[in-house]
TILUMKOL-25154 format. One line per 4 residues: their letters; for each residue x, y, z of C-alpha. Coordinates in pm, 1 decimal. Example, Ala and Ser with C-alpha at 12.3 -4.5 7.8 and 13.67 -1.06 7.14 Angstrom:
BEGIN
AS	1230.0 -450.0 780.0 | 1367.0 -106.0 714.0;
END
This chain:
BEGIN
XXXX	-1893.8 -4683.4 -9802.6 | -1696.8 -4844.9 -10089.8 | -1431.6 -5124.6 -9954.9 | -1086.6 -5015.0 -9931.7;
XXXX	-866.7 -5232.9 -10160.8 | -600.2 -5228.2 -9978.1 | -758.7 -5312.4 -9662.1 | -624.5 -5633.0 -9616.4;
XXXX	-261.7 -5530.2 -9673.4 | -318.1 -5203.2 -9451.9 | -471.8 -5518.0 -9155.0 | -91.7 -5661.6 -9241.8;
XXXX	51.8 -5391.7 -9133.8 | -145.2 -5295.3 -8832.8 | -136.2 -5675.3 -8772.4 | 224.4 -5658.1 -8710.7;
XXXX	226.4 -5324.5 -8504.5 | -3.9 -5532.7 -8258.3 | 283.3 -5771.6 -8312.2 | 561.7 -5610.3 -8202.8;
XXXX	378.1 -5360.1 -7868.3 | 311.1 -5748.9 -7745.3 | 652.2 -5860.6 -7831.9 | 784.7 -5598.7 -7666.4;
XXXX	641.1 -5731.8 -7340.2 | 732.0 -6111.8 -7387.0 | 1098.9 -6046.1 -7538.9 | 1234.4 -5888.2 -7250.3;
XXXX	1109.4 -6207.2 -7053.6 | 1460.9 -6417.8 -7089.1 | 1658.3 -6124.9 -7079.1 | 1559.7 -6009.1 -6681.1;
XXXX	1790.6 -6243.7 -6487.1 | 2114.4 -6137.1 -6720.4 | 1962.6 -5752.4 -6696.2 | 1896.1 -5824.0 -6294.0;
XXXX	2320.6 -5931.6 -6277.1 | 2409.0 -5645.7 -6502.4 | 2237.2 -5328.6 -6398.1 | 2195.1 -5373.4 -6020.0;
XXXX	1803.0 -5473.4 -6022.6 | 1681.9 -5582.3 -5673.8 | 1438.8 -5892.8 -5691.7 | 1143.3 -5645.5 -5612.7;
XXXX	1291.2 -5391.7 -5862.2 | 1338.0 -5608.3 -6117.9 | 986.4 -5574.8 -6196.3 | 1014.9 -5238.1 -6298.0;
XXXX	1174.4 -5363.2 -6622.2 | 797.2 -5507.7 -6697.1 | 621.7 -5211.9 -6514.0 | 711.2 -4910.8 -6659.8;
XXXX	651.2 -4982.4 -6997.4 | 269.6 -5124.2 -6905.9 | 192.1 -4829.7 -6629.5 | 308.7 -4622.4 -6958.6;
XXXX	129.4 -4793.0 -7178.4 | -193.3 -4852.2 -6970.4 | -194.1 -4479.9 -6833.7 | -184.9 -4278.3 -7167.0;
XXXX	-364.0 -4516.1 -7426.3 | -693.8 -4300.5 -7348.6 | -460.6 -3981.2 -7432.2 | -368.7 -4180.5 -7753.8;
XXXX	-672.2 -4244.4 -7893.8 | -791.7 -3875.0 -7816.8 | -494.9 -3807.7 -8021.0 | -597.0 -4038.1 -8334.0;
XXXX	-889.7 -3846.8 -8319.9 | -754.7 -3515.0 -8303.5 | -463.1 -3505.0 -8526.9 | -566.5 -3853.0 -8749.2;
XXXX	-527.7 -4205.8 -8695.1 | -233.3 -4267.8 -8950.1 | -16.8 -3943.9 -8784.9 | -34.8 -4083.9 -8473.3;
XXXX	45.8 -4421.4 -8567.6 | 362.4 -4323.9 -8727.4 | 467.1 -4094.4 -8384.8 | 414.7 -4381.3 -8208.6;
XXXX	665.2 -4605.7 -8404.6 | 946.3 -4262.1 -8404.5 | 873.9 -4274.8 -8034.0 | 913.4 -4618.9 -7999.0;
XXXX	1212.8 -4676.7 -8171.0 | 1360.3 -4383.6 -7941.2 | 1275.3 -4534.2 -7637.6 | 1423.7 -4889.1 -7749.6;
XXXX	1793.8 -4693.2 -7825.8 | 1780.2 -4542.3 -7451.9 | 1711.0 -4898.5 -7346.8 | 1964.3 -5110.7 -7510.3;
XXXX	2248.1 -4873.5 -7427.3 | 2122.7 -4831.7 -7029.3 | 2427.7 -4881.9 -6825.9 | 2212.0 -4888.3 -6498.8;
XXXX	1874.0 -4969.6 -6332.5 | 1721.3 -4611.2 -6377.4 | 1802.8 -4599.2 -6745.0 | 1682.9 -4906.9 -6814.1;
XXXX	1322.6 -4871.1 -6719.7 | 1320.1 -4466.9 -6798.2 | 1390.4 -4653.0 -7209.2 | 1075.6 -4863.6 -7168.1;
XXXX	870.3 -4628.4 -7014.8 | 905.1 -4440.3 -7336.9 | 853.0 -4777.2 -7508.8 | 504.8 -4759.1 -7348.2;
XXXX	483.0 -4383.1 -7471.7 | 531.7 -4491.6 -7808.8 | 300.9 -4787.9 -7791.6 | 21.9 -4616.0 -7633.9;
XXXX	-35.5 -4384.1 -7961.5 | 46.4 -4708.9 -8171.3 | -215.1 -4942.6 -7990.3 | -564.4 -4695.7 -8032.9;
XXXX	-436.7 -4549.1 -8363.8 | -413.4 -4930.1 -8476.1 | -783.5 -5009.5 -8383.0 | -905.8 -4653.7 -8529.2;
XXXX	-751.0 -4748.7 -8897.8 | -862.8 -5123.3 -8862.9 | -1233.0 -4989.2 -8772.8 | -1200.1 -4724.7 -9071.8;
XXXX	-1077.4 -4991.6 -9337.9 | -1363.2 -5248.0 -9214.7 | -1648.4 -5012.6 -9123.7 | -1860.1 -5125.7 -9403.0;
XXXX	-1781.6 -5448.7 -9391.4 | -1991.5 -5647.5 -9139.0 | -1921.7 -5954.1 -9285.7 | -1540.0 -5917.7 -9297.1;
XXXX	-1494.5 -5735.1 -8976.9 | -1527.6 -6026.0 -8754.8 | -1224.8 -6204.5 -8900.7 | -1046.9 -5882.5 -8927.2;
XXXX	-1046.9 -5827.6 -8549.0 | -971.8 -6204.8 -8537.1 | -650.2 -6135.2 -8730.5 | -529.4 -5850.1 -8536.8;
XXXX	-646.0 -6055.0 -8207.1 | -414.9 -6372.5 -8293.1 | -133.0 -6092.6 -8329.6 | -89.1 -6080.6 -7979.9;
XXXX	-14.6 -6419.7 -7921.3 | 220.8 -6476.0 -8218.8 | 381.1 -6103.8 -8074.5 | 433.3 -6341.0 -7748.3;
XXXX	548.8 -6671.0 -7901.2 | 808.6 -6450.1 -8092.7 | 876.9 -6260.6 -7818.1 | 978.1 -6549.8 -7560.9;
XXXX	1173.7 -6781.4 -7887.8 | 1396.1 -6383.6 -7989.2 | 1464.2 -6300.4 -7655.3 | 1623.3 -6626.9 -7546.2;
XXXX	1789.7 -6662.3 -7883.7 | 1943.3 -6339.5 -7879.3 | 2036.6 -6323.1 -7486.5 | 2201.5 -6637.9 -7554.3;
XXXX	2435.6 -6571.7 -7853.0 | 2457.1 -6221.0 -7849.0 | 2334.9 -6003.4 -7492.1 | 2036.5 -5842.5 -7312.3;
XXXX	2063.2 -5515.9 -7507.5 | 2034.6 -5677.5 -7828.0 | 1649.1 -5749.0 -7780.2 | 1548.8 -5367.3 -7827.8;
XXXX	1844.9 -5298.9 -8108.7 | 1598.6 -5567.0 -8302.6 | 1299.7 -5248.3 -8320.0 | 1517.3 -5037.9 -8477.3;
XXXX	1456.9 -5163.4 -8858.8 | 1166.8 -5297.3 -8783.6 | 1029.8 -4975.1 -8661.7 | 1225.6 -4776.7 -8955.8;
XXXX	1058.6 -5039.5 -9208.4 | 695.7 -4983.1 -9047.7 | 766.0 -4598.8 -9090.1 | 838.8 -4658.3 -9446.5;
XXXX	535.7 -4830.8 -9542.9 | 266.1 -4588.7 -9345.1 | 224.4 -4331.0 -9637.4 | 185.0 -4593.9 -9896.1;
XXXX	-44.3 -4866.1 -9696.7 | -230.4 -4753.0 -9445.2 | -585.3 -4490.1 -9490.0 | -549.9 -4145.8 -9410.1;
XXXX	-841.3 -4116.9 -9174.9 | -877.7 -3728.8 -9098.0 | -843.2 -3587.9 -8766.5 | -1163.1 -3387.6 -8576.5;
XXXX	-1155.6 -3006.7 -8416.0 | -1155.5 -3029.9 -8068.9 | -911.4 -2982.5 -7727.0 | -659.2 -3209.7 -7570.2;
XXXX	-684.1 -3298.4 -7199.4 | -377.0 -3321.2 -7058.6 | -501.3 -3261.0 -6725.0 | -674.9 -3584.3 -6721.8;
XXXX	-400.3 -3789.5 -6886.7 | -136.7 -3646.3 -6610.8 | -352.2 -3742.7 -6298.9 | -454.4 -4056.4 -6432.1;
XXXX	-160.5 -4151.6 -6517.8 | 12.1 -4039.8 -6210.5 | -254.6 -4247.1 -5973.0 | -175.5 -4587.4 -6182.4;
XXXX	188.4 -4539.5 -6127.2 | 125.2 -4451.4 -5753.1 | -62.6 -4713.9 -5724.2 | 159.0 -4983.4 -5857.4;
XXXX	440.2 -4837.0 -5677.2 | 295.4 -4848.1 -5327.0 | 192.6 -5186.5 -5423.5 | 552.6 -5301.8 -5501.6;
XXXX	683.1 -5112.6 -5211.0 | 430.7 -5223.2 -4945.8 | 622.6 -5575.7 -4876.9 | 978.3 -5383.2 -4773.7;
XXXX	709.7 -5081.1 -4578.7 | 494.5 -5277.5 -4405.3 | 99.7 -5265.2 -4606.3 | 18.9 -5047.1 -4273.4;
XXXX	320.2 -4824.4 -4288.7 | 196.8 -4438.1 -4314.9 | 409.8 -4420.5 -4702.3 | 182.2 -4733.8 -4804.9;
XXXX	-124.2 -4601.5 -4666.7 | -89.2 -4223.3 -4774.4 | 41.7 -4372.8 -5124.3 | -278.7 -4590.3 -5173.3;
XXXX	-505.7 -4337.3 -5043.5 | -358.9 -4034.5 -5311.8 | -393.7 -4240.8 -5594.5 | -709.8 -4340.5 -5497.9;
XXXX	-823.7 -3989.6 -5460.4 | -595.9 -3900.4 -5782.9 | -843.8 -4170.6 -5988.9 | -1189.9 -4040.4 -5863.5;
XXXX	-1032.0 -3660.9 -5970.4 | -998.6 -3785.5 -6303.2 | -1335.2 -3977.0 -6309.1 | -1496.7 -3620.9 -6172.1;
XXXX	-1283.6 -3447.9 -6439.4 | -1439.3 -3608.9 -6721.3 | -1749.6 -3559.0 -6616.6 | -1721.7 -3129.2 -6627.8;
XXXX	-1428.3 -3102.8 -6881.2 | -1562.0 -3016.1 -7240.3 | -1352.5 -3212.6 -7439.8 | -1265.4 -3523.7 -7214.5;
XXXX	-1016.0 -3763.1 -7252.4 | -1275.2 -4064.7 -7172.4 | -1626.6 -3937.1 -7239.1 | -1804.7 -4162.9 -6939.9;
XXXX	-2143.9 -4169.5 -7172.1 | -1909.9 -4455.5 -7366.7 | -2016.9 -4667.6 -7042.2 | -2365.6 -4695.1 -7148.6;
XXXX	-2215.7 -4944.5 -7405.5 | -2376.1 -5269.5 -7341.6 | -2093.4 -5516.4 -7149.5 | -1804.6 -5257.1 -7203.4;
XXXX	-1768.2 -5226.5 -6869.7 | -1841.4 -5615.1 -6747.6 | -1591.5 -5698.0 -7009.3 | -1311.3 -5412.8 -6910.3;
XXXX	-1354.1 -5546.5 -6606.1 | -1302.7 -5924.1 -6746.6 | -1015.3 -5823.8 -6939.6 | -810.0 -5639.9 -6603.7;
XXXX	-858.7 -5942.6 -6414.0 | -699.0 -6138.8 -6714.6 | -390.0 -5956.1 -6696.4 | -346.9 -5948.5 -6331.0;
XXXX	-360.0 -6364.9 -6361.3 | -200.3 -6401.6 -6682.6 | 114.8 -6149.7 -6638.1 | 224.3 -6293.0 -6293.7;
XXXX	198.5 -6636.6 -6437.6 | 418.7 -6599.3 -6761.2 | 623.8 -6353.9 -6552.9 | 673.0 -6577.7 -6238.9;
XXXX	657.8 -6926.7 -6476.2 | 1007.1 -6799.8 -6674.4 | 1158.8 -6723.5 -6343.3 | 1096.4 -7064.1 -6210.6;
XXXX	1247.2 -7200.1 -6541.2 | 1545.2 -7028.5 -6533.7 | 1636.4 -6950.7 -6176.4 | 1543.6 -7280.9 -6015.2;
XXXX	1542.3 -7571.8 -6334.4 | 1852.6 -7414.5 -6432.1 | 1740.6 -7343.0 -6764.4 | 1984.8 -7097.9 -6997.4;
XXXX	1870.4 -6771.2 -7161.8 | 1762.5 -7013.8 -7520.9 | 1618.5 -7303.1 -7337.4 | 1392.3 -7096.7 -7116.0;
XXXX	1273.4 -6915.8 -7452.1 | 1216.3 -7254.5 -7614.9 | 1063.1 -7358.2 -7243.4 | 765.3 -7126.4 -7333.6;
XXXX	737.2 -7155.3 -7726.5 | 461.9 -7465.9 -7709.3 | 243.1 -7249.1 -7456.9 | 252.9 -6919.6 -7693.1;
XXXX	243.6 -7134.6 -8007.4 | -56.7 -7321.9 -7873.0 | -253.8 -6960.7 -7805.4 | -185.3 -6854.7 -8157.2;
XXXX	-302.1 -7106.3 -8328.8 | -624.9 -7157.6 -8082.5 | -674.8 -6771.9 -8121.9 | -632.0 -6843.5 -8524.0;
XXXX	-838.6 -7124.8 -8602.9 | -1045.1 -7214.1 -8355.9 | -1162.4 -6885.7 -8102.5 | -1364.6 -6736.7 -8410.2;
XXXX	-1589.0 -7078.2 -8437.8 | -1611.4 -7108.9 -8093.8 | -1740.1 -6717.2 -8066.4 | -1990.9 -6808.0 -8373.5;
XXXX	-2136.4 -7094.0 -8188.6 | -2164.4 -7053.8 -7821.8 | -2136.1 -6612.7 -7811.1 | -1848.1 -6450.4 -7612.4;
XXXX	-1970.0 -6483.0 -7252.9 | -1940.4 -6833.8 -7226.1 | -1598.9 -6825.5 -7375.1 | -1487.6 -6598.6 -7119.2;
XXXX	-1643.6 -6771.1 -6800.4 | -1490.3 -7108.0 -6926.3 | -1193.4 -6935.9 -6993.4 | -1097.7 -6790.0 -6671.2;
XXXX	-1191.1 -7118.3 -6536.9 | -916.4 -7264.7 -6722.6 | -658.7 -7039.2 -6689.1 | -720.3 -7076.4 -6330.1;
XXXX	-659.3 -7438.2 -6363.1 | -353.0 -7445.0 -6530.8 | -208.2 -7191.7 -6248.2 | -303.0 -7449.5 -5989.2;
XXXX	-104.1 -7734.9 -6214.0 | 222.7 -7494.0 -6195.8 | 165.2 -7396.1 -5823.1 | 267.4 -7790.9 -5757.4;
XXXX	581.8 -7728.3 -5861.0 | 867.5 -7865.6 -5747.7 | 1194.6 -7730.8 -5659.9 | 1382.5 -8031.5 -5793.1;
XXXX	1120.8 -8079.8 -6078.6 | 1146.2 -8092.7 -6423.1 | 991.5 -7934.8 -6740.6 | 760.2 -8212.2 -6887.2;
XXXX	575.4 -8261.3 -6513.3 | 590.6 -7919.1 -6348.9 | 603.6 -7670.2 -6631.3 | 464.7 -7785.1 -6994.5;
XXXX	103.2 -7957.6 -6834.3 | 11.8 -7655.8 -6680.5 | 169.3 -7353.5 -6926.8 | -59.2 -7571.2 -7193.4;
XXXX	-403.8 -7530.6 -6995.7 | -344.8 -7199.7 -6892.8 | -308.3 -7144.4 -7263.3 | -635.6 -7282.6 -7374.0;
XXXX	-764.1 -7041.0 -7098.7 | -598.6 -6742.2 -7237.1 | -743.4 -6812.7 -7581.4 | -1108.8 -6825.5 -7484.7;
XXXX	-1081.5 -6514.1 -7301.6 | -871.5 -6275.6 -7505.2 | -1031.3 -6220.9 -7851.6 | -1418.4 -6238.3 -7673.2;
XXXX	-1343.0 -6027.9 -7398.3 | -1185.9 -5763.3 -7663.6 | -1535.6 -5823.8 -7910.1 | -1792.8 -5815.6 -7626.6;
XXXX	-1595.5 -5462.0 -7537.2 | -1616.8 -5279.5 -7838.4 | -1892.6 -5452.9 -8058.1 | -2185.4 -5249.0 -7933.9;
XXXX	-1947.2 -4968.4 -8018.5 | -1949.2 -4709.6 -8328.2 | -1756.8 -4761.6 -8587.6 | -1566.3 -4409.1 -8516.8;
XXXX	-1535.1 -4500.6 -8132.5 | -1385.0 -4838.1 -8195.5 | -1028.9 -4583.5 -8139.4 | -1171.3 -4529.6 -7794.9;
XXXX	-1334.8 -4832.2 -7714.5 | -995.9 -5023.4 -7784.6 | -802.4 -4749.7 -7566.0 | -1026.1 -4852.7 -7317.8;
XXXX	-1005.3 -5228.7 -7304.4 | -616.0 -5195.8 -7415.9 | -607.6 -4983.1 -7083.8 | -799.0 -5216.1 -6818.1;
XXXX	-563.5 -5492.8 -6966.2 | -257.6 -5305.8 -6905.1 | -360.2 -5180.7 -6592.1 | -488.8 -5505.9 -6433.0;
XXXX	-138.2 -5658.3 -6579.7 | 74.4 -5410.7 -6359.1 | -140.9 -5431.5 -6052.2 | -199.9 -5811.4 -6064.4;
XXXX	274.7 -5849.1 -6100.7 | 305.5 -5599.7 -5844.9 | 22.9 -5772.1 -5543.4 | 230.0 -6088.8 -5667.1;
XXXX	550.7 -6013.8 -5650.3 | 485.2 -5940.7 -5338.2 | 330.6 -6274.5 -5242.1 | 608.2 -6415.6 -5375.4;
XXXX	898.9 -6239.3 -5234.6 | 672.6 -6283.9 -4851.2 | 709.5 -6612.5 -4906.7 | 1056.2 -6671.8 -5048.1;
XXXX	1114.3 -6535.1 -5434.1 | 1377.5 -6310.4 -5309.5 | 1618.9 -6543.8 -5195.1 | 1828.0 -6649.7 -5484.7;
XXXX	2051.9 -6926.1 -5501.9 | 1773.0 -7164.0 -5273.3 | 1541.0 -7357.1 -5461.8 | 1302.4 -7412.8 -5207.5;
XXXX	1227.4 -7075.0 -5095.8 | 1262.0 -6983.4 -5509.9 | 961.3 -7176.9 -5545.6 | 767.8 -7190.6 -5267.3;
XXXX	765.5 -6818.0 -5313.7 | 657.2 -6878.2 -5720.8 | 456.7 -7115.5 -5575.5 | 245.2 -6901.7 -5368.8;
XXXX	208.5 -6633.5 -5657.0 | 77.5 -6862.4 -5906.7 | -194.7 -6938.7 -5645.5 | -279.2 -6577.4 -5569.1;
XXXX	-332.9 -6543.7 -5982.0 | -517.5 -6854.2 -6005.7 | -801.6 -6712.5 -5755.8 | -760.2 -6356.6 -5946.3;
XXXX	-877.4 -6531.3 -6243.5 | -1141.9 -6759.1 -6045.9 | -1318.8 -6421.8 -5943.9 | -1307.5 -6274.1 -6274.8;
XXXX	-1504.0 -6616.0 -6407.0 | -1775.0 -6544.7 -6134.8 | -1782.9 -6218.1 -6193.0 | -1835.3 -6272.6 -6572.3;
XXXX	-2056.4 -6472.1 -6547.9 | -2294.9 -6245.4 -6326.6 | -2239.7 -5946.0 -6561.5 | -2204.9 -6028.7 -6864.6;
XXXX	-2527.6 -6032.8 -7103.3 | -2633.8 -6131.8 -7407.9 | -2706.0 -5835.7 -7581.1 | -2932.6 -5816.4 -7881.3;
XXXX	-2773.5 -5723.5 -8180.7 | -2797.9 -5322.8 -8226.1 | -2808.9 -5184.8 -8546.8 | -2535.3 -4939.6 -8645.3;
XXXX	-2762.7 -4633.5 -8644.3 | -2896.5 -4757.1 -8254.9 | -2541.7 -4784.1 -8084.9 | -2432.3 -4627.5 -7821.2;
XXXX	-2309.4 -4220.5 -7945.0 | -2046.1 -4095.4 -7751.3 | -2044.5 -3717.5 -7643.4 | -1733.8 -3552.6 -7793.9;
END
């Protein structure tokens, strides 16, 4: 197919969707200790703030990318953004704890049909472009991390000088501008004939939710109190329903022949146990900063600006190279070594520490780790895919990601608050409790790098017309 000459102004856009669904998880960083004082959060609810907008996100990007494919790519982009800006009004004017998170639960509607839709254009506007493809996905890869740098640099700015709230009144023109430009920049790619499986969305949704709940809850229960238990157990059995479901429904939501893919599932599996190190650290490493250095809403954004900056520009200029070189599964093994590293450097925190010894050394490493991982993880996930399943393929990995981010926060905060986290006011118990999350991560991410590096391959290159086709 002929290139699209406005491909590269259609990536910008898509680019900066990728942007701001990251940003939306980094800028609300700053903000939780002013929104924890002002809406009633408990330390183990608090949380939430995070959680419902990934469990959102993570449990209905497979129903989003069925979507691209149903009603086109560029439709459901642009519902996304409408819903997204929706759910970012309900948050800012929240006057209490339920309001807030119901707001960013529909922020994780809205990004779920953003995310997939994103990938489905990008693999449409690049699909016959081999050459370029590789440093389009690089592109939209070092989004993320510029989404986070800006996210963590905004949200202490504007908690500072102006409040909380004001870090989701920012989406509005941005998501009104975005909306504006989608006609005129980005493809119409045409939607397919086919049903929509809601059944499957609702139950796996419902068991990630369940799951992260009784997970949060399990600390106050008791892990061997009959709630935890019968919680754990139903949305275990809710998660095998929908992994039976696909396999009789005719038009599933996750067609499980996609699995054949060559290291889609070693890497999904790489990419969960990224999040559930990498989300407790940046989650835990801001509360540190702020509730036991002392830090104020702008210093504690500025705190974090050289790790983020550092994974952008890695991810930018250097991850691509590396990826040409030395292949993604070495990246990702070394990676997750790395990252593991760097949470051992901030578990040696101290209570009376300081940011140059106890916070920059180690935010830095576990940088470097982040940017190995990311970007390979995501190629060696959908590269053996087709072109017209990259939508799917990306739901997918965009999924495990999300999914192993909610899990990984909620088993930590409960480490943490075992050991001390929810006692504010005493810096000792603060971060012994920090402390002992940022250890818990650090071996999440050392059995991800062992288990990368036993199932990950080096696959042969397959030709377009060879990979894998996904039943419809």
């Amino acid at each position: 197919m002929s290139a699209d000459p406005r491909r590269w102004w259609a990536l910008s856009v898509l680019a900066a969707a990728q942007f701001m669904v990251i940003m939306d998880t980094s800028i609300i960083a700053v903000a939780l200790p002013d929104m924890q004082r002002d809406l009633g959060f408990s330390p183990q609810g608090l949380q939430w703030v995070f959680n419902a907008y990934v469990v959102a996100f993570g449990g209905l990007l497979l129903l989003g990318g069925r979507l691209a494919d149903l009603w086109g790519a560029r439709r459901v982009f642009a519902t996304g953004w409408a819903i997204l800006v929706l759910g970012s009004v309900l948050a800012a004017v929240a006057g209490d704890a339920a309001t807030e998170v119901a707001g960013r639960a529909v922020q994780g509607v809205g990004a779920a049909l953003i995310a997939p839709a994103a990938m489905t254009l990008l693999m449409f506007l690049f699909a016959g472009q081999p050459a370029e493809l590789p440093r389009a996905l690089a592109f939209y890869g070092a989004a993320a991390p510029a989404g986070g740098t800006a996210g963590v640099f905004m949200g202490g700015a504007v908690t500072e000088w102006l409040s909380w709230p004001w870090v989701f009144v920012i989406y509005l023109p941005i998501g009104l501008l975005t909306l504006a430009l989608t006609p005129t920049t980005l493809p119409r790619v045409p939607g397919r004939r086919g049903s929509l499986d809601l059944a499957g969305a609702v139950v796996v949704t419902g068991g990630l939710a369940l799951a992260v709940y009784a997970i949060v809850r399990a600390p106050e229960r008791g892990w061997s109190s009959p709630e935890t238990v019968a919680q754990l157990a139903t949305a275990v059995v809710l998660l095998l329903g929908f992994v039976g479901w696909q396999r009789v429904v005719r038009s599933p939501l996750m067609p499980l022949s996609v699995w054949r893919t060559p290291n889609l599932a070693a890497a999904n599996l790489a990419m969960a146990l990224l999040g559930a190190a990498w989300i407790p650290m940046w989650y835990f490493l801001n509360l540190y900063i702020q509730q036991v250095l002392g830090f104020g809403a702008f210093a504690s954004g500025a705190a974090l600006l050289p790790m983020t900056a550092l994974m952008m520009v890695l991810m930018v200029a250097v991850t691509g190279r590396l990826i040409a070189r030395f292949g993604t599964r070495p990246l990702i093994v070394v990676g997750l070594v790395v990252l593991a590293a760097g949470l051992g450097l901030l578990a040696s925190a101290d209570p009376d520490g300081s940011f140059a010894v106890d916070v920059l050394p180690g935010s830095l490493v576990a940088a470097v780790g982040m940017s190995l991982v990311f970007i390979p993880a995501t190629m060696a996930a959908i590269g053996a895919v087709a072109p017209e399943m990259g939508g799917l393929a990306s739901g997918i990995v965009n999924t495990t990601y999300q999914v192993g981010s909610a899990l990984g926060l909620a088993a930590m905060t409960a480490v943490a608050t075992s050991r001390g986290a929810d006692r504010l006011g005493d810096p000792g118990a603060l971060t012994e409790g920090f402390s002992a999350a940022f250890v818990g991560a650090a071996v999440v991410a050392l059995v991800g790098a062992v288990l990368a590096a036993v199932t990950l391959r080096r696959p042969a290159p397959v030709p377009a017309a060879d990979r894998v086709p996904v039943d419809a």
